[in-house]
Wavefront OBJ file of the C-alpha trace (Angstrom):
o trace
v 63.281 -23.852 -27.097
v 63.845 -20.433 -27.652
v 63.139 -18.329 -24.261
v 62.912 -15.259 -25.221
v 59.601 -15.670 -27.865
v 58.041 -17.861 -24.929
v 58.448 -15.005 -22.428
v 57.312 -12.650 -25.148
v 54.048 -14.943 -26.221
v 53.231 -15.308 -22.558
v 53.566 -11.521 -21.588
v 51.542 -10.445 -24.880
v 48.700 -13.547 -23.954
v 48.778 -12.287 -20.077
v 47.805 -8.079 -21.092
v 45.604 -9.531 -23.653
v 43.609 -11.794 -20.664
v 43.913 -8.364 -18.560
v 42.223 -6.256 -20.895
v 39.515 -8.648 -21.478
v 39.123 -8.775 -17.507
v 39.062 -4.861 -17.193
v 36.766 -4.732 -20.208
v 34.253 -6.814 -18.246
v 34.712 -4.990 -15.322
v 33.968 -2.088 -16.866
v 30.601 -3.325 -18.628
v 29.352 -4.390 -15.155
v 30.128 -1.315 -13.338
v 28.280 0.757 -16.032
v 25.429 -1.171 -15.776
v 25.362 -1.574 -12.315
v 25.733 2.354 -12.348
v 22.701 2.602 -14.776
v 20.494 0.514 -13.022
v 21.574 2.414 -9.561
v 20.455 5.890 -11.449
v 17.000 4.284 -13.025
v 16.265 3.552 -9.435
v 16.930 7.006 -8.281
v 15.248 8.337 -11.314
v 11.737 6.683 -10.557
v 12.089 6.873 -7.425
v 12.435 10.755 -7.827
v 9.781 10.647 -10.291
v 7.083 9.088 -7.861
v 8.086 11.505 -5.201
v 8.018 14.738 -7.807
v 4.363 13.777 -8.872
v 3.248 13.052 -5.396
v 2.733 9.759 -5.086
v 3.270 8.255 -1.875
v 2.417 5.348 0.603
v 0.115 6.608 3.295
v 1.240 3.401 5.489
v 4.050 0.684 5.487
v 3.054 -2.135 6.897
v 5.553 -3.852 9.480
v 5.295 -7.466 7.886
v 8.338 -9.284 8.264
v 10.112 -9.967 4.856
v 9.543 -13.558 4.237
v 6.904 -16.041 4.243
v 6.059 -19.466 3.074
v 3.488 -20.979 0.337
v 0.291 -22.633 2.258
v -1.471 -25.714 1.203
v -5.412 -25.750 1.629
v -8.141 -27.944 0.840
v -11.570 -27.467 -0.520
v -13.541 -28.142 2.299
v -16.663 -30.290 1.837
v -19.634 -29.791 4.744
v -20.555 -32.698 5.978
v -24.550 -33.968 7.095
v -23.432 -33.671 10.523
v -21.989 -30.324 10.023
v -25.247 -29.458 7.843
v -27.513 -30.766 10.860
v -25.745 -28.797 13.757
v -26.946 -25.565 12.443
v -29.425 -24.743 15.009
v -32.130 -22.876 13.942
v -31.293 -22.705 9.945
v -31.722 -24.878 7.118
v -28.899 -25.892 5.264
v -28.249 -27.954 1.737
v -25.130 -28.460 0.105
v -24.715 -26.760 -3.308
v -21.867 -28.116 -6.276
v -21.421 -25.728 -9.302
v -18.984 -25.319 -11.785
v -17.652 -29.095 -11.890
v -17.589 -29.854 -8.483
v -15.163 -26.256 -8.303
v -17.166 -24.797 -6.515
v -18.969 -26.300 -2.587
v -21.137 -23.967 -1.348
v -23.140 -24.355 1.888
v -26.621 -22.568 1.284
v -28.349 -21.776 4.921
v -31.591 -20.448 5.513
v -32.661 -18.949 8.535
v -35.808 -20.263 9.832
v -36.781 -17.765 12.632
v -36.022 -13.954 12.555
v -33.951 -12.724 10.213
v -31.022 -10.226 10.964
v -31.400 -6.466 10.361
v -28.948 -4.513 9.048
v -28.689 -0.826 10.188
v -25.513 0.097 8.290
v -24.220 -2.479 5.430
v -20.861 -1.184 5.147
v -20.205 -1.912 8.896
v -22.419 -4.623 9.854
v -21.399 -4.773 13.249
v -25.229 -6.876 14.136
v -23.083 -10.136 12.096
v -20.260 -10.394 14.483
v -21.875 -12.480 16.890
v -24.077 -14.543 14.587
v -20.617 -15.356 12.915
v -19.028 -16.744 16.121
v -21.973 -18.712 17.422
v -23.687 -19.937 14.676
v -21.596 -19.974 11.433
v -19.015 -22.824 10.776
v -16.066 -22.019 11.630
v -17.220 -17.853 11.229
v -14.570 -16.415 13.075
v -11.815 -17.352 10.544
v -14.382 -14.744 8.263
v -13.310 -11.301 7.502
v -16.006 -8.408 6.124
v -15.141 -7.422 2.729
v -17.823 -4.965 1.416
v -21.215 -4.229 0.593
v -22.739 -4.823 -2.670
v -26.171 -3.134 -4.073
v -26.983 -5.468 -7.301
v -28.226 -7.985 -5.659
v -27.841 -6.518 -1.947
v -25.589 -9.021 -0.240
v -22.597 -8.585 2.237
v -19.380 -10.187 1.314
v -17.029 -11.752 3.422
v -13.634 -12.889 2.675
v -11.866 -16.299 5.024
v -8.237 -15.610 6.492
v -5.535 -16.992 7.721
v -3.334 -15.907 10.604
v -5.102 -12.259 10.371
v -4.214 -12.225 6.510
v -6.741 -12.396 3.713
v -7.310 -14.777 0.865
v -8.447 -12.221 -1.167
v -11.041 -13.312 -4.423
v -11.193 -16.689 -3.495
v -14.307 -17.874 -4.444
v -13.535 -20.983 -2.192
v -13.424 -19.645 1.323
v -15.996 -16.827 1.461
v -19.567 -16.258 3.110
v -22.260 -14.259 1.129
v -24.797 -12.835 3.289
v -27.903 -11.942 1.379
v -30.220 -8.666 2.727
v -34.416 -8.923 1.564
v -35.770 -6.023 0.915
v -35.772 -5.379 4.485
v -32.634 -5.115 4.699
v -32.518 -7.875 6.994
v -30.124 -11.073 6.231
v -31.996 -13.502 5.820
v -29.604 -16.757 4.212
v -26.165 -17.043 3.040
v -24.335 -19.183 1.026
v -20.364 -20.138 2.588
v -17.294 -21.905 1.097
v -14.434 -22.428 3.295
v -10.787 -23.505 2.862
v -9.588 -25.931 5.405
v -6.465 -28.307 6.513
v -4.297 -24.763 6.192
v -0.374 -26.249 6.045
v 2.755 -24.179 5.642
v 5.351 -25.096 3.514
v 8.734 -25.893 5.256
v 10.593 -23.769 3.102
v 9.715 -19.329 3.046
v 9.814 -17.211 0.001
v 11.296 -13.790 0.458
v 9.014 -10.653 -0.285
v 9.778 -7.358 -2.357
v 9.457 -3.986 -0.361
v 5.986 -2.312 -0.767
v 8.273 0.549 -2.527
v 8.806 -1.993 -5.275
v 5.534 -2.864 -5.759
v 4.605 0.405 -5.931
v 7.048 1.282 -8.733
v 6.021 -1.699 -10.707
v 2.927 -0.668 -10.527
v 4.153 3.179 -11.814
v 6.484 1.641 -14.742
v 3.344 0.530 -16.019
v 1.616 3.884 -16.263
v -0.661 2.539 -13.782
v -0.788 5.252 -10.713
v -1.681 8.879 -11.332
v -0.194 11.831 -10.037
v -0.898 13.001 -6.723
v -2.454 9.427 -5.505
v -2.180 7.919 -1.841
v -1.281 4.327 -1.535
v -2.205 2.094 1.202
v -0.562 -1.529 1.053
v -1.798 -4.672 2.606
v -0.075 -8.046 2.685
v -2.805 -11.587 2.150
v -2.957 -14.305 -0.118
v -3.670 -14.689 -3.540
v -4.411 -17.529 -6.684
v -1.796 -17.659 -8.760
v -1.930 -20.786 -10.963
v -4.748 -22.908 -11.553
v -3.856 -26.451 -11.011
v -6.654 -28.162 -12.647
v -5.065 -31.700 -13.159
v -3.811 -31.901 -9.648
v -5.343 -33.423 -6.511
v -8.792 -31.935 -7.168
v -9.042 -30.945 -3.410
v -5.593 -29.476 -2.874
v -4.488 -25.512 -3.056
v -1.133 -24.344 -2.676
v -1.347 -20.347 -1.434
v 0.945 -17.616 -0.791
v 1.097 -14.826 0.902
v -0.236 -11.864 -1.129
v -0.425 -7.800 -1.529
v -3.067 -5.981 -3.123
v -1.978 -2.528 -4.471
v -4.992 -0.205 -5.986
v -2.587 1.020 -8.992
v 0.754 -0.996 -10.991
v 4.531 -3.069 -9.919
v 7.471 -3.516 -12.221
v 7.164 -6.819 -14.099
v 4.341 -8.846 -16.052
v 0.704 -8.047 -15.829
v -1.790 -10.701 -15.037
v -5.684 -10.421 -15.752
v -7.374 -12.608 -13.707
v -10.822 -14.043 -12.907
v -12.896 -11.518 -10.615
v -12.841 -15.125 -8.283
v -10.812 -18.185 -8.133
v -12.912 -20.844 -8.834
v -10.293 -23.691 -8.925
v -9.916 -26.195 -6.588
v -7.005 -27.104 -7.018
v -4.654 -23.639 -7.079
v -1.245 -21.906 -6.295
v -1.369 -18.840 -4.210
v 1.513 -17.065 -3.970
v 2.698 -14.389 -1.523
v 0.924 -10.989 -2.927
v 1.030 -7.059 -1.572
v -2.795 -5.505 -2.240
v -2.515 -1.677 -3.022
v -5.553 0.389 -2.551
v -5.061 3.863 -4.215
v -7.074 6.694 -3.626
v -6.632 8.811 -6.579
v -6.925 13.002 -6.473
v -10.847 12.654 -7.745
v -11.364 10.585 -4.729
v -11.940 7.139 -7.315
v -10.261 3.907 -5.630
v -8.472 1.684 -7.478
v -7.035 -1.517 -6.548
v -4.270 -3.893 -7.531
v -2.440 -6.806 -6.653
v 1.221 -7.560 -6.904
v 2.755 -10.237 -6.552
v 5.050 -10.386 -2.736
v 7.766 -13.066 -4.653
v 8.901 -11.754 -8.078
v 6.898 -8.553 -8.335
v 4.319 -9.751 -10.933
v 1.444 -7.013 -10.669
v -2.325 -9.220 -11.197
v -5.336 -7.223 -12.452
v -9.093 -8.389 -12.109
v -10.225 -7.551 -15.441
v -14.154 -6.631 -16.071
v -13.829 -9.299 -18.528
v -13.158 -12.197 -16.198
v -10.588 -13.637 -18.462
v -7.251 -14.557 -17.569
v -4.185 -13.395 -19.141
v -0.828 -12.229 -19.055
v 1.065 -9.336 -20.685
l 1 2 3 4 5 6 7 8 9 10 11 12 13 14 15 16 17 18 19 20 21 22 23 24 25 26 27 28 29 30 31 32 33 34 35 36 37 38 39 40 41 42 43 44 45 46 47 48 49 50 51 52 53 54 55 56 57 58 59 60 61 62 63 64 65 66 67 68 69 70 71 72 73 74 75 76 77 78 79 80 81 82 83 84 85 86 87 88 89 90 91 92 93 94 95 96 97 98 99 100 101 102 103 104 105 106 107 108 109 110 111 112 113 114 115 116 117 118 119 120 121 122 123 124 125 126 127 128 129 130 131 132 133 134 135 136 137 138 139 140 141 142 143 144 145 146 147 148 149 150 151 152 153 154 155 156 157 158 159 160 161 162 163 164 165 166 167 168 169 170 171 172 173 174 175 176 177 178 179 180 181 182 183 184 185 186 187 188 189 190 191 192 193 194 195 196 197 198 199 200 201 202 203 204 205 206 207 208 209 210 211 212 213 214 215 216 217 218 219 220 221 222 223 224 225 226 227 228 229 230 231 232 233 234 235 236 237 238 239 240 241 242 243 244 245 246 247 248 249 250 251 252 253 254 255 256 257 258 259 260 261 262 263 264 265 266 267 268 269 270 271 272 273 274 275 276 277 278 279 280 281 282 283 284 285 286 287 288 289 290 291 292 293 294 295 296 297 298 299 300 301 302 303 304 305
């Protein structure tokens, strides 16, 4: 065996394995060093046009998925509303359970709709299971006053499922509501880790979606995101979830104005509510795990871009 063109073949196969090596070295540097200036870049760019977050909220980074079940009222339930008369209501398919209560005596009046404070103790005392209720906002066509359930002091935003509608006469006086509830609230063992607010907020700006001079507030809940309509018809799976009121970095989804599904996936979700320079609100919703930014379309069609 001849030594020397061994030694030689070995050398010339060992620089050629080194320069490969420092080639791909190289490449991952320069785009780590890319993506490091992008991020400085936007960031920059949201702070030269004077867009900023009013408030960070101090959530702790992760959280888990919850399951939930479509609660059905029950006769008893239905019965041990003093004072009211109450009927059980199924729409869309059985999607939808809604408990439609009358009240028989006086009906409540309503000084100021957008802060009903006269509801708070009607909702403890005589509402099933009202204190896991949260007011959500006033609407003029047809004059009701929404309310939105919770869990652990976070909101299941647009869930069609675990809400109370209070309806106002022309008295402005509640007199029935219709409620849906979510019930048998597990978490799951394992937690999903969230993206900063910042993120969301620049995922929301990549997608031209925040205007100039606009103040952010961010708010961590729950949100639907997949409709599980061949599953156990009773069963949700939710996550914790962010609504922003402008755009995140990563796909857009357009979704139903309410989840109507029984059987869903909620996933962990930062709400933004912008207030842009004109005053106008906007909100959005981005998702908390991979930074998908949800949109409630006017449509009530779900996509995704």
């Amino acid at each position: 065996m001849d030594w020397s063109k061994a030694t030689t073949i070995f050398i010339v196969v060992f620089l050629i394995l080194n320069v490969f090596l420092f080639t791909e070295f190289i490449k991952k540097w320069e785009t780590s060093q890319y993506a490091q200036r992008e991020e400085q870049t936007l960031e920059q760019q949201i702070k030269k046009e004077n867009i900023s977050l009013t408030q960070i909220p101090s959530e702790k980074d992760e959280y888990p998925y919850l399951n939930a079940r479509v609660h059905e009222f029950s006769a008893d339930e239905e019965s041990s509303l003093m004072d009211q008369s109450a009927s059980t209501i199924v729409r869309n398919n059985k999607q939808e359970k809604k408990l439609l209560v009358f009240l028989n005596d006086d009906s409540i009046a309503v000084e100021d709709p957008e802060n009903p404070e006269e509801l708070k103790s009607y909702l403890e005392e005589f509402v099933i299971g009202g204190e896991e209720y949260k007011f959500l906002e006033y609407q003029e066509d047809p004059k009701r006053l929404i309310y939105h359930q919770v869990y652990k002091d976070m909101d299941l935003y647009h869930n069609i499922n675990g809400r109370l509608v209070f309806y106002l006469n022309e008295k402005a006086a509640v007199d029935s509501y219709e409620q849906t509830m979510l019930t048998s609230i597990e978490e799951f063992a394992e937690v999903q880790e969230l993206i900063p607010p910042s993120q969301a907020l620049e995922a929301l700006y990549r997608k031209s979606l925040v205007e100039p001079d606009s103040k952010v507030d961010v708010e961590l809940g729950y949100y639907t995101f997949i409709h599980l309509a061949e599953s156990n018809p009773e069963t949700q799976v939710l996550s914790p979830t962010g609504r922003l009121e402008e755009n995140v970095d990563g796909s857009v989804f357009k979704i139903d104005g309410e989840n109507t599904s029984e059987t869903q996936v909620l996933t962990p979700t930062w709400r933004l509510d912008i207030e842009q320079k004109n005053g106008e609100q906007v909100i959005h919703y981005v998702n908390a795990v991979d930074g998908s930014v949800f949109e409630i379309n006017e449509e009530n069609e779900a996509a995704v871009e």
